[in-house]
ROVEXDO-89431 format. One record per residue: residue in one letter; x, y, z of N, C-alpha, C, O in turn. Coordinates in Angstrom, 2 decimals. Example, Ala and Ser with C-alpha at 12.3 -4.5 7.8 and 13.67 -1.06 7.14 Angstrom:
<sites>
A, 13.19, -5.69, 7.80, 12.30, -4.50, 7.80, 13.20, -3.30, 7.80, 14.24, -3.32, 8.46
S, 12.85, -2.25, 7.08, 13.67, -1.06, 7.14, 12.90, 0.03, 7.87, 13.41, 1.14, 8.04
</sites>
This chain:
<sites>
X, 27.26, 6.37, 9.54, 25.84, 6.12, 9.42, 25.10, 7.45, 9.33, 25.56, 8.43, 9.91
X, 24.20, 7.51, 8.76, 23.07, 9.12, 7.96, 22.43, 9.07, 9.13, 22.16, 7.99, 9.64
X, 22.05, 10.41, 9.79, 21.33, 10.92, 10.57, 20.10, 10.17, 10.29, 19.96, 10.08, 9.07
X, 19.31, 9.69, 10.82, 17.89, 9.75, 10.84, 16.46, 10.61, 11.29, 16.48, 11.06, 12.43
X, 15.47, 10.81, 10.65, 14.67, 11.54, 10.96, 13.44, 11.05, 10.88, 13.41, 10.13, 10.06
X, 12.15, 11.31, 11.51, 11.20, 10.64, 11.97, 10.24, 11.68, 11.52, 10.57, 12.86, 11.60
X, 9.01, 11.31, 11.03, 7.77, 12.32, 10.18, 7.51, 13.40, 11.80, 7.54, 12.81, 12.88
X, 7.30, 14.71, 11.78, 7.25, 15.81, 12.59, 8.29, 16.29, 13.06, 8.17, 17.48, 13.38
X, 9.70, 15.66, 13.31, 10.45, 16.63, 13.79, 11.18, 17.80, 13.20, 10.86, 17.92, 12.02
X, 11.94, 18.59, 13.53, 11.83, 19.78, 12.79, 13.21, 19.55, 11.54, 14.15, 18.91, 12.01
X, 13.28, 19.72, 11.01, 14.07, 19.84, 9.41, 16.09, 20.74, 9.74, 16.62, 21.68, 9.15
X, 16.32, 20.37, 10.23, 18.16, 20.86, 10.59, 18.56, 21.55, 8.97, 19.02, 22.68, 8.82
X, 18.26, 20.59, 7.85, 18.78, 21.32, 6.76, 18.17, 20.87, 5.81, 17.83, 19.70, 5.69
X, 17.91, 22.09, 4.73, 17.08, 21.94, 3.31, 17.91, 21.10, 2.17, 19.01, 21.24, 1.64
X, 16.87, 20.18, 2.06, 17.43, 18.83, 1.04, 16.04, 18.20, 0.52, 14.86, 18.55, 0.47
X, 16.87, 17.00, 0.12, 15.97, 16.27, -0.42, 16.08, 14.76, 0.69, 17.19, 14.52, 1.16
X, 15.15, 14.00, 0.97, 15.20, 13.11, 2.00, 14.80, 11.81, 1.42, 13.72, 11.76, 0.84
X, 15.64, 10.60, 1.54, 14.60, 9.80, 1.15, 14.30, 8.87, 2.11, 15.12, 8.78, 3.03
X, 13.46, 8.26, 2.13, 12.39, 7.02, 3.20, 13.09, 6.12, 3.50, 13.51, 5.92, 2.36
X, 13.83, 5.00, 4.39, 13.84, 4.38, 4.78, 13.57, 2.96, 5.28, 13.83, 3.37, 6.41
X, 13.33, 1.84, 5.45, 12.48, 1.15, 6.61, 13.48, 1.00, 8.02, 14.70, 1.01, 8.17
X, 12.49, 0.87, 8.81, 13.30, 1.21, 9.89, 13.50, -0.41, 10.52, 13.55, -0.81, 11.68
X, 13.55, -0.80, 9.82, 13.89, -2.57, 10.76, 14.78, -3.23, 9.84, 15.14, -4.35, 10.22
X, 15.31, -2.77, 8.51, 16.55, -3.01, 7.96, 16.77, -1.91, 7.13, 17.33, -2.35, 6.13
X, 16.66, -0.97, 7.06, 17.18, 0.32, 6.58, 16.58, -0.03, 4.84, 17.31, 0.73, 4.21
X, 15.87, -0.58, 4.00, 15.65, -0.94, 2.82, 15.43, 0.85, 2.03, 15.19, 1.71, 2.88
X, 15.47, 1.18, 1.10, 15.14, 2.25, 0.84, 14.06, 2.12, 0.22, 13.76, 1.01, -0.25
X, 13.15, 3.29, 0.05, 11.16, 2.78, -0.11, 11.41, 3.58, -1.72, 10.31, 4.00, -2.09
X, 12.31, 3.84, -2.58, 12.53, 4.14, -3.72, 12.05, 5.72, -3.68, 11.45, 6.33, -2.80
X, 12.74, 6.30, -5.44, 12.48, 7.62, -5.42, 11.30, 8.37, -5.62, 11.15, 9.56, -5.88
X, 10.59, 7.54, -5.46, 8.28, 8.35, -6.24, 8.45, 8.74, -4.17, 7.80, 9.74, -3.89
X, 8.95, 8.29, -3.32, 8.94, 8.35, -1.49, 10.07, 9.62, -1.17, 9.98, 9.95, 0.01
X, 11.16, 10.46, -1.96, 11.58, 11.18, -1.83, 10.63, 12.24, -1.63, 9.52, 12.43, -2.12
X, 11.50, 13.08, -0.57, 10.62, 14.62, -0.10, 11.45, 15.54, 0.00, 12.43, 15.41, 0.74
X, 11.18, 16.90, -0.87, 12.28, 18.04, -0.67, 11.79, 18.79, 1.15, 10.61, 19.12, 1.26
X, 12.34, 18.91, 1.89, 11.98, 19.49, 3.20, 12.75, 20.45, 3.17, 13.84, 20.29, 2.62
X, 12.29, 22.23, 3.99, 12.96, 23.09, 4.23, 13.60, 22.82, 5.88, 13.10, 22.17, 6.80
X, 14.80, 23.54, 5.82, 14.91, 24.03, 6.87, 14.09, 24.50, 7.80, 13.36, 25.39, 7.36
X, 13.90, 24.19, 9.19, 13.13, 24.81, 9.93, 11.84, 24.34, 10.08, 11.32, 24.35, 11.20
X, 10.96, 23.75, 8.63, 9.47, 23.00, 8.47, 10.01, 21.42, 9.36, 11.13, 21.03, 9.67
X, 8.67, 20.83, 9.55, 8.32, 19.24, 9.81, 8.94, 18.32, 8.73, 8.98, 18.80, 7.60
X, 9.44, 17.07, 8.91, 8.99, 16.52, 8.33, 7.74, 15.59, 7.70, 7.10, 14.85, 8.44
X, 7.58, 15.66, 6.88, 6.13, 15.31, 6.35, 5.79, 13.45, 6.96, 6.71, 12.74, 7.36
X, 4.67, 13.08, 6.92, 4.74, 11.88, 6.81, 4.82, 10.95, 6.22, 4.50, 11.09, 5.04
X, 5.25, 9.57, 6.64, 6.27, 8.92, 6.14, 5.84, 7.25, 5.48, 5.22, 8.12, 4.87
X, 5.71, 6.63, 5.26, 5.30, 5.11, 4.90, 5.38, 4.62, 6.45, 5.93, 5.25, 7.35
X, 4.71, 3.31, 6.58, 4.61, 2.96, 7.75, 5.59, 2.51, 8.36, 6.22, 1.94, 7.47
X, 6.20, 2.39, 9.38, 7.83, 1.89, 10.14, 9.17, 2.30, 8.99, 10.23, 1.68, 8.94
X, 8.79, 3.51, 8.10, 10.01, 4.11, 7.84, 10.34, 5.67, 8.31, 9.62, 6.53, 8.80
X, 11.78, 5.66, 7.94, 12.46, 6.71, 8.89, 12.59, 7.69, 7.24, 12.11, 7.34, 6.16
X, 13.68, 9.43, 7.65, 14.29, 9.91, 6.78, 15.33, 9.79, 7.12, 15.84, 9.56, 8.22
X, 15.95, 10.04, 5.49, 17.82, 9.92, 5.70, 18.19, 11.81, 4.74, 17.30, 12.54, 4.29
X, 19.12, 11.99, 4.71, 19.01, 12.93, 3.53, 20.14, 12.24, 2.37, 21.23, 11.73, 2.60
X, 19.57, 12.39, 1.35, 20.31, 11.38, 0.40, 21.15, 12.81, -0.73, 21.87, 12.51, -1.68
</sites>
């Protein structure tokens, strides 16, 4: 199972992330992908979804 990540916590590794829902894992499609650095936040997110890194 993919790590999950939640909008503010800090970024482990530079990728590309995509969205989630967090009450059956649905994916929120690719226009909801976010490139995040290392070290930055993650940005925020659609409502009751998570990040994965895809």
């Amino acid at each position: 199972m993919a790590k999950k990540f939640w909008s503010g916590e800090i970024c482990p590794t530079k990728g590309i992330y995509g969205q989630y829902r967090d009450t059956n894992g649905a994916y929120a499609g690719t226009q909801h992908d976010r490139k995040v650095e290392k070290g930055s936040r993650f940005p925020p997110s659609q409502n009751n979804h998570h990040f994965c890194r895809k």
